[in-house]
PAVEXSE-211001 format. One record per residue (C-alpha): x, y, z; residue in one letter. Coordinates in steps of 0.05 Angstrom, whole numbers, plus 5000, padded with zeros to 4 digits. Example, Ala and Ser with C-alpha at 12.3 -4.5 7.8 and 13.67 -1.06 7.14 Angstrom:
2
524649105156a/527349795143s/
//
This chain:
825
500050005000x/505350435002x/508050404940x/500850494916x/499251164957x/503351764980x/505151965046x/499252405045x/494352005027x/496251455086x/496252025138x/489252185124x/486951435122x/490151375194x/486352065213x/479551735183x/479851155221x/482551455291x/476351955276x/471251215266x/473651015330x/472151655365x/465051715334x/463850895348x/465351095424x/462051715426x/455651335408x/456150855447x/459251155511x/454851815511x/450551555563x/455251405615x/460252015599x/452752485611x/452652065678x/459552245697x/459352935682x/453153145713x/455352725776x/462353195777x/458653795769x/453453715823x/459153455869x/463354095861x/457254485867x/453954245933x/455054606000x/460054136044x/453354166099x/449153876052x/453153196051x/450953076125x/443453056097x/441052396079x/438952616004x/445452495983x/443951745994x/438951735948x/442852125904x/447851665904x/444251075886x/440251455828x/447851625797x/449950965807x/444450645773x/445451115718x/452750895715x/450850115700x/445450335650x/451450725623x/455650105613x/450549675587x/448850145544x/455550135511x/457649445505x/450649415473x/453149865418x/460349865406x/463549535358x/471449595342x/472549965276x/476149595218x/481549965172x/477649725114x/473050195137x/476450705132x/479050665071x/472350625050x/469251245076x/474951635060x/475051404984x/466651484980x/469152205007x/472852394938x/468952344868x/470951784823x/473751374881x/480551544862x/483751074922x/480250344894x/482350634827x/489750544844x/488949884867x/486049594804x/490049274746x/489949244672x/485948654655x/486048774576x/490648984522x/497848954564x/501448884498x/498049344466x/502250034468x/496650484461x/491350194513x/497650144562x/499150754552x/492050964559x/492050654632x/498350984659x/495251674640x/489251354681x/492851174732x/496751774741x/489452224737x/487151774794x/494051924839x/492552604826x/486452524854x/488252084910x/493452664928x/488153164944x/484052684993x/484352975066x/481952665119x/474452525138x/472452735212x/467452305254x/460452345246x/457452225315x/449852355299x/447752325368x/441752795363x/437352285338x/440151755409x/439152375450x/433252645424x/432353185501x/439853285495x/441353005563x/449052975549x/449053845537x/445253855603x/451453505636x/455953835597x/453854545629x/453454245699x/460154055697x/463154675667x/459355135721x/461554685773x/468154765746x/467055575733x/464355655808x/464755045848x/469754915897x/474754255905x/473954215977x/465854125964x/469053395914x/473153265966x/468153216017x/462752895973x/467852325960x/469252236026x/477252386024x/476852926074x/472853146131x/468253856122x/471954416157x/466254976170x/468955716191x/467555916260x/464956586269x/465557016326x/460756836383x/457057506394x/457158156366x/456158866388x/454759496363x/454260236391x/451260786351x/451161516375x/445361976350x/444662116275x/444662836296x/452062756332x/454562466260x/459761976302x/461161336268x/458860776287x/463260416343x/463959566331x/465359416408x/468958796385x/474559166363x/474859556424x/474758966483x/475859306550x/475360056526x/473560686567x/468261036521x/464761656519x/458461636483x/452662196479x/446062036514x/441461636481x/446761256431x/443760686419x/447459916437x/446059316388x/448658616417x/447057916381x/449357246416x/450756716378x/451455976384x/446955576438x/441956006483x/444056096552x/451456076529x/452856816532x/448857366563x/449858106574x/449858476641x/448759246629x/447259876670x/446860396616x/439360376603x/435560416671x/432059816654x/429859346712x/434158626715x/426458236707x/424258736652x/428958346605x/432457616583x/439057796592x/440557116544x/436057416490x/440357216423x/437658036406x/437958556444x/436359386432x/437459976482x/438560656499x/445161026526x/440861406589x/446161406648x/453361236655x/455260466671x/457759796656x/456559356588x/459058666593x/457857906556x/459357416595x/460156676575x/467056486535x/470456966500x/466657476537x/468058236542x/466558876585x/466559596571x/465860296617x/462760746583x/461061446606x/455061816579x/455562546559x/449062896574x/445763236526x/443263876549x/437364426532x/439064826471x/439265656499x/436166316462x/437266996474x/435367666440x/440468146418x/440168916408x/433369276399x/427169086348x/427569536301x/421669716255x/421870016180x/416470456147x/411569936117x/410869596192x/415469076183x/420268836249x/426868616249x/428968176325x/435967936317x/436967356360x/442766846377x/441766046396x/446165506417x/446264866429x/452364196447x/449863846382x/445764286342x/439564736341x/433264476296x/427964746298x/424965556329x/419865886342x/417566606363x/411166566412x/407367296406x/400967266470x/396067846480x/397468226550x/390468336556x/391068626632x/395069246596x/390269406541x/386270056544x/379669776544x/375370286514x/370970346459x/371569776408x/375869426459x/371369436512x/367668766497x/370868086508x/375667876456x/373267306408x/379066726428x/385466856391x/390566386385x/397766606403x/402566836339x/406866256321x/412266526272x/418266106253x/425466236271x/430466236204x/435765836221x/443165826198x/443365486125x/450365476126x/454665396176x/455464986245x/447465006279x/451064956346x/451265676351x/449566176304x/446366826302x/439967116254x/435067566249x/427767406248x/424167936206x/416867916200x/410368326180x/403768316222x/400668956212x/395068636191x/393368256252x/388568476310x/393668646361x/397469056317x/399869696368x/397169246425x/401569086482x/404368336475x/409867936498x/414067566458x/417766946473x/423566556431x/423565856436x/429165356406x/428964616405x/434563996384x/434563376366x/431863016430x/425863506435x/428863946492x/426964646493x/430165396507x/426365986515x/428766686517x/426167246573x/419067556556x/419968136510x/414368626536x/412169156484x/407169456432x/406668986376x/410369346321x/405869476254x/404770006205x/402570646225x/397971076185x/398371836192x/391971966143x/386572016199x/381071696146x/385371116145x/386371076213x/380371096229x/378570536178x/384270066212x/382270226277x/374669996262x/377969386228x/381569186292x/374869296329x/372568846286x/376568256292x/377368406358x/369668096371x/364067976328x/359568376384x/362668956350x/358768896276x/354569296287x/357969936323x/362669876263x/357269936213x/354770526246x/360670886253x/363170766183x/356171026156x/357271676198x/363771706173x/361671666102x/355872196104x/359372656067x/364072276020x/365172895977x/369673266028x/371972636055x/374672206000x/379272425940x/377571785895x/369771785880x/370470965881x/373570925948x/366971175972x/363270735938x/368270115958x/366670356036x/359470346028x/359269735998x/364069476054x/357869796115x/352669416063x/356468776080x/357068896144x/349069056160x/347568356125x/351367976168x/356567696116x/363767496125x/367167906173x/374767726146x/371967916077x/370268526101x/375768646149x/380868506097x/376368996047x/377469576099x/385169456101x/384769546021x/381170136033x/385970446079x/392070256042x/388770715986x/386371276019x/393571256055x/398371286000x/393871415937x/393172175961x/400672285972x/402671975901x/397272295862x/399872965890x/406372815878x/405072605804x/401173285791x/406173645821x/411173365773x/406873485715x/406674265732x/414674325733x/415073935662x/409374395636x/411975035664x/419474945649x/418074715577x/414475365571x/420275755599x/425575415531x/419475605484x/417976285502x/410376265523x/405876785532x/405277135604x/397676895610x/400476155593x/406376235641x/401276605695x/395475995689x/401475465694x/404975825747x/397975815793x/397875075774x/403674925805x/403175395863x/396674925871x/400474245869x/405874545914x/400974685969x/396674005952x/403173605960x/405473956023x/399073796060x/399273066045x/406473096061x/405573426140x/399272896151x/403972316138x/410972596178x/407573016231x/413873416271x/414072806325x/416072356272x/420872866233x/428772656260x/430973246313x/436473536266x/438073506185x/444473916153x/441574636134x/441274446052x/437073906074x/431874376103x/425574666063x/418774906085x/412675196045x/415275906068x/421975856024x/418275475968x/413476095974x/418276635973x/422676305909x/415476145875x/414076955881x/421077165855x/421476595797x/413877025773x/418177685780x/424277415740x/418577105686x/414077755682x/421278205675x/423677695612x/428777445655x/427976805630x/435276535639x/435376795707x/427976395716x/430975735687x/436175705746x/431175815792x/427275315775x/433174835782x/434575045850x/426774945862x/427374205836x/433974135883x/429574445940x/424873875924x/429373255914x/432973275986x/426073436018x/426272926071x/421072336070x/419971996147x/418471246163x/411771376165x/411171596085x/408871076030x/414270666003x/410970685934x/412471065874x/411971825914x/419471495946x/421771215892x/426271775876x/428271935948x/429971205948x/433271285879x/440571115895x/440970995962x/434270595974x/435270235906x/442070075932x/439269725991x/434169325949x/439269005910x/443368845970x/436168485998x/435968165930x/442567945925x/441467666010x/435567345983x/439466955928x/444666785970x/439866436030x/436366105975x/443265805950x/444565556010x/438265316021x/438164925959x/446164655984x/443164346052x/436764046008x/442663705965x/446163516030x/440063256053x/439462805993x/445462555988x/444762386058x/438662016050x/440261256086x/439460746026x/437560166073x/438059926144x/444659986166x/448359436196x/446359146259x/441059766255x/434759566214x/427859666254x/431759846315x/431860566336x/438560766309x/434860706245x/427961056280x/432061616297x/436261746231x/428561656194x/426462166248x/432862696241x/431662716161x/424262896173x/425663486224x/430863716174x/426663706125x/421064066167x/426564576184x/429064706114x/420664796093x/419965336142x/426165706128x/423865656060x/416665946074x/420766526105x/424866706052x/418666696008x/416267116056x/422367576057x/421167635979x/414367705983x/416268386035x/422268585978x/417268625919x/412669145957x/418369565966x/421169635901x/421470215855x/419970345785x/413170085785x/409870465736x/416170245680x/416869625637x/422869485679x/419469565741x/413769145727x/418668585703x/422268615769x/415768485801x/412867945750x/420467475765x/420067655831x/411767325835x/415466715798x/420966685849x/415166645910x/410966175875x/417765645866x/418965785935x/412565535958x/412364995913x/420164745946x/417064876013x/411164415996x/415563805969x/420763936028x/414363876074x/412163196034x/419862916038x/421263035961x/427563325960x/428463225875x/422263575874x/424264055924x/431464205895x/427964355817x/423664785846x/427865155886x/433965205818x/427865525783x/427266055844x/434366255845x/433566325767x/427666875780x/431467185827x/436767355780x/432267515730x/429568125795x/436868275797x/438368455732x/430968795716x/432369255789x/439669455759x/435669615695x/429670105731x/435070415780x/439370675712x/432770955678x/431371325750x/439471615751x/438271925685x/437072675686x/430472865665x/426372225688x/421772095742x/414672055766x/414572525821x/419073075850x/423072645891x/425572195834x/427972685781x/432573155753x/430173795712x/433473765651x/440174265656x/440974165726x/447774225745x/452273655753x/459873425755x/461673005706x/468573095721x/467772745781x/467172005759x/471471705694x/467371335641x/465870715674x/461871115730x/467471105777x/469171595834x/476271965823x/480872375872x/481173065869x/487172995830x/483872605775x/486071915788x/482371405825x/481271465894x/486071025943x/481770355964x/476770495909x/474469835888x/474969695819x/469269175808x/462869355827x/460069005899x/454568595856x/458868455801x/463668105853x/457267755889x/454567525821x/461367155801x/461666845869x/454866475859x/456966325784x/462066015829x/458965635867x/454565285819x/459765095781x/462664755836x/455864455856x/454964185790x/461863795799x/460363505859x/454363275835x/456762915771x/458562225778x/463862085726x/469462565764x/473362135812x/470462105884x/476862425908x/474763015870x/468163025894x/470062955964x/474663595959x/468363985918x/463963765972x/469364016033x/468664655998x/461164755989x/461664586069x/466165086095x/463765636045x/
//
């Protein structure tokens, strides 16, 4: 054979029949090689416990049957392959059968040259041929023997047994070596301080023996292990009586409450003296004097303290009734009044263990407004302990009203609330007020509003309708007057100096110099019933001084200088009128509306935009603890702390924090809700804009407030972004009316503008609107970027690093340092 066949072809016959052998074993052996393998797998799998179960018994006999009906079945089937078979399948595997074609001979025509030389080209095609044959692989055919493929099953057994099972787990199946099971330790303990502390956790069994000092009501976690009655723990740190518990109990939970002993006793046992810190009452106290502003708002600042933190205030406001002048409308009982609760800001940056703030607040509309009260500060931690300040004994500050039609409307609206007995005495005295409302009211619809407020009142209907109706009404009466008079009396110095540039006739200049004689004396009435002399301060510099007198005498000499031609001369004098005008000074008591907007123009505008920029600050920070708060958030029970009170009280700290951060929030939207009455510009498109983002801003506010209240802090923290968005919107709209107001010419009432020609110094400030020396240059210390500008690139800032503490691809080293910085700044 081989001279007959290359080397080739005899390597791939031996390959063809080593393959036959394979596939005659494979089919007959399948069954007991599935056996084997899915017994290796489930050996290597199985838990070294499980082999002292007696399932493994019946396991074993199921295998072992399966391992006979494995052998039978292949002596059954096998039978030995024979080369010839080979040769066979691997000639049948090339066309023409190219390997029986080289064993053949000539039978025929030997001596013939031609047909012998005809069969060695034959036989040379059929080498050829025979050269190209490769080997054919086994064909085991087993799906149609295996029809649920049993042997894949085993197949995966075994290779995840191998993938994740363990040797030892064989081992101890077979039999070779005896289960060694890890011993744990025989009890554990646990002490956890108060979430409010934020101490770690202490594992007492790394800490055998140890002196600690824990705060009061940490809370101690101890499981036993092993057989009951084995250990047991002996403790005087909780107060509890020696029946009142098992002291074997495998579980045991309790409270830090005096300083003692903790011990387990049994083998391996342990003690501990541990001395408990008390925690004591948190402490308030008032600093300074209450100070009030001109719309009747109060300002207390205040300073509490605490050995863990402060988290929650309050300001208690009670009626001293035994001090109230009891006369007319307060002569009858009072209807039951409950006492003013308002809510104490508290730091929102900042260590809460002592910090200092300033409660600010507006009740001018409630029934003891002016009343004698006493008000009480009250501060409270973590454990529920109160602190009170002293009694502060005083009137309640509101707003006072100099107009004496509207204060005689709020004082009827006190009576009012004060008892319902008092319906109908207010009714009649606001009809005999109103009998002539010709002389009486300015504003034709005011009357009308005020009868139909006494209509409401004779039928009986709501009485906080129609209280809140007569506060309306004085509001009106109180600073509609003042503004209207101002506004005319700015019309009459536009008219009269625009006839002075285009040479009017003396009638014109003699009608429009009556008309503003007129406003003059209009707006100087309204202006002595709201800053009577007790209200005016005791001394002003001399060119802050005027009085209808000296506007008198320059109105007379500006006529002269008009009726002589003098019209230059007349001009300047009008300036100096307007100058007269602008530093006239307004009191607390005078309307904060548009009549002070230009009196407020720099100065007062300046100290809006600082509230504005205070208000965008606090609600930065707020929105940094609400994140805080978040991220704080405990994802599960923690270890040794599920449904014990450890967990109770970190549940119970996230919920006060989250009550705490709802009411500082309602105050700020208060605070906002104060700013926007205040501000100026509001008969402008800038104005008006200020207002409309600042309306936005309050509504987000109470919106964050609401979801902090439910516990939705995502909620909470969109709501409160889109507030600190408004707020800069207010910002920048404020900057915008405050530059119309500072240019010369503009202005709804004398107090806000500039005639046009008045006399400035240019000089005096470069062309970014900076002050300069008197030699020109700038003045030493002069800052060279604006106080907001700075203020605004610190919060651009601070979001920025915000937003990369929040983002979860930067390395948490990074985020740890961004997050050290958002808490110290």
């Amino acid at each position: 054979m081989a001279k007959l066949f290359s080397r080739r072809v005899i390597f791939a016959l031996w390959l063809t029949f080593v393959g036959l052998w394979a596939e005659r074993i494979m089919r007959a052996a399948w069954p007991l090689l599935s056996t084997l393998f899915f017994g290796m797998g489930v050996l290597l799998l199985a838990a070294p416990d499980l082999w002292l179960s007696p399932w493994p018994k019946l396991a074993w006999g199921i295998w072992l049957l399966s391992g006979l009906y494995g052998l039978w079945y292949f002596f059954r089937h096998f039978s030995a392959p024979t080369f010839g078979a080979a040769f066979a399948r691997l000639d049948h595997n090339r066309p023409d059968r190219p390997l029986a074609a080289l064993r053949d001979n000539q039978a025929l025509g030997q001596d013939d040259p031609a047909s012998a030389a005809l069969w060695q080209a034959h036989m040379a095609q059929m080498r050829a041929a025979a050269a190209k044959a490769s080997a054919v692989g086994p064909q085991l055919d087993l799906a149609p023997r295996d029809p649920f493929a049993l042997r894949y099953i085993a197949v995966l057994v075994f290779v995840i047994g191998g993938l994740f099972g363990s040797l030892q787990a064989l081992r101890t199946g077979l039999g070779t070596t005896p289960v060694a099971i890890a011993v744990g330790p025989q009890w554990e303990a646990w002490l956890q301080p108060p979430a409010n502390t934020r101490r770690p956790m202490i594992y007492l069994n790394d800490v055998m023996g140890a002196e600690l000092s824990v705060p009061q009501d940490s809370v101690v976690l101890v499981r036993l292990y092993g057989d009951a009655g084995l250990h047991a723990v002996e403790e005087t740190l909780s107060g509890r009586a020696a029946d009142a518990f098992d002291a074997a109990d495998p579980s045991q939970t309790f409270l830090v409450t005096r300083s003692g002993r903790l011990a387990i006793s049994g083998p391996e046992g342990a003690a501990w003296q541990v001395s408990m810190l008390p925690d004591t009452p948190p402490e308030v106290e008032v600093i300074g004097e209450m100070t009030r502003d001109a719309e009747g708002s109060f300002s207390l600042s205040f300073t509490a303290r605490d050995d863990v933190a402060v988290t929650a205030g309050r300001a208690w406001v009670q009626l001293t009734l035994e001090e109230v002048d009891r006369r007319y409308g307060l002569a009858v009982e009072p209807a039951p009044q409950p006492d003013i609760e308002l809510a104490l800001p508290l730091t929102i940056s900042g260590n809460r263990a002592e910090f200092t703030e300033v409660l600010k607040e507006d009740l001018s509309k409630h029934v003891w407004a002016h009343l004698p009260v006493s008000l009480r500060l009250e501060v409270e931690d973590m454990r529920g302990q109160l602190g009170h300040s002293a009694a502060l004994e005083m009137a309640l500050p509101a707003r006072t009203f100099f107009d004496p039609l509207a204060k005689a409307l709020v004082e009827q609206r006190r009576d009012l609330l004060w008892s319902g007995d008092n319906q109908r005495r207010v009714a009649q005295l606001l009809r005999a007020i109103s009998q002539a409302p010709e002389s009486l009211f300015r504003d034709a619809e005011d009357a009308d509003v005020l009868a139909q407020i006494i209509q409401d009142l004779e039928m009986a209907t709501d009485l906080e309708a129609a209280a809140e109706a007569l506060w309306i009404l004085a509001l009106e009466v109180e600073d509609g007057d003042l503004e209207q008079a101002a506004q005319k009396l700015a019309r009459a110095q536009d008219k009269l100096a625009e006839a002075i540039k285009n040479g009017a006739t003396p009638e014109e200049i003699a009608r429009l110099m009556d008309e503003l004689r007129q406003a003059q004396r209009e707006y100087f009435k309204e202006f002595e019933e709201r800053n009577p002399q007790s209200e005016q301060p005791e001394s002003l510099p001399d060119d802050k001084l005027v009085s209808p007198s000296q506007l008198q005498e320059m109105m007379d000499r500006l006529q002269q200088l008009m009726e002589e031609g003098r019209m230059a001369e007349a001009q300047e004098l009008l300036e100096e009128i307007n100058r007269l005008m602008q530093n006239l000074q307004m009191t607390p008591g005078q309307s904060s509306g548009e009549g002070q907007e230009g009196q407020d123009g720099q100065e007062g505008g300046g100290q809006q935009a600082e509230d504005l920029a205070d208000s965008l600050r606090q609600q930065q920070e707020l929105s940094d603890e609400t994140f805080r708060d978040l991220q704080g958030q405990p994802p599960g029970d923690q270890p040794g702390g599920g449904g014990t009170e450890g967990g109770d009280a970190a549940g119970e700290e996230g919920r006060l924090s989250q009550e705490s951060l709802s009411e500082q929030q309602k105050q700020l939207e208060r605070d906002v809700a104060r700013q926007r009455g205040n501000l100026p510009g509001a008969g402008t498109e800038a104005g008006q804009a200020t207002r409309r983002a600042l309306d936005e801003a309050a509504e987000a506010m109470d919106q964050a407030a609401e979801d902090l209240r439910a516990g939705d802090l995502p909620g909470a923290l969109d709501n409160q972004s889109d507030a600190i968005d408004a707020l800069r919107e207010a910002m920048r709209r404020l900057g915008e009316t405050l530059d119309e107001q500072a240019r010369p010419g503009q202005g709804a009432t004398p107090n806000d503008r500039r005639a046009e020609g008045q006399s400035q110094n240019p000089s005096s400030r470069d062309p970014l609107g900076r002050d300069v020396g008197g030699n020109g240059q700038l003045g030493a210390g002069e800052q060279m970027v604006p106080q907001e500008e700075l203020r605004l690139r610190s919060q651009e800032l601070m979001e920025e690093i915000r937003r990369r503490a929040g983002s979860l691809e930067r390395p948490e080293e990074e985020r740890n340092y961004l997050q050290r910085l958002l808490d110290r700044f």
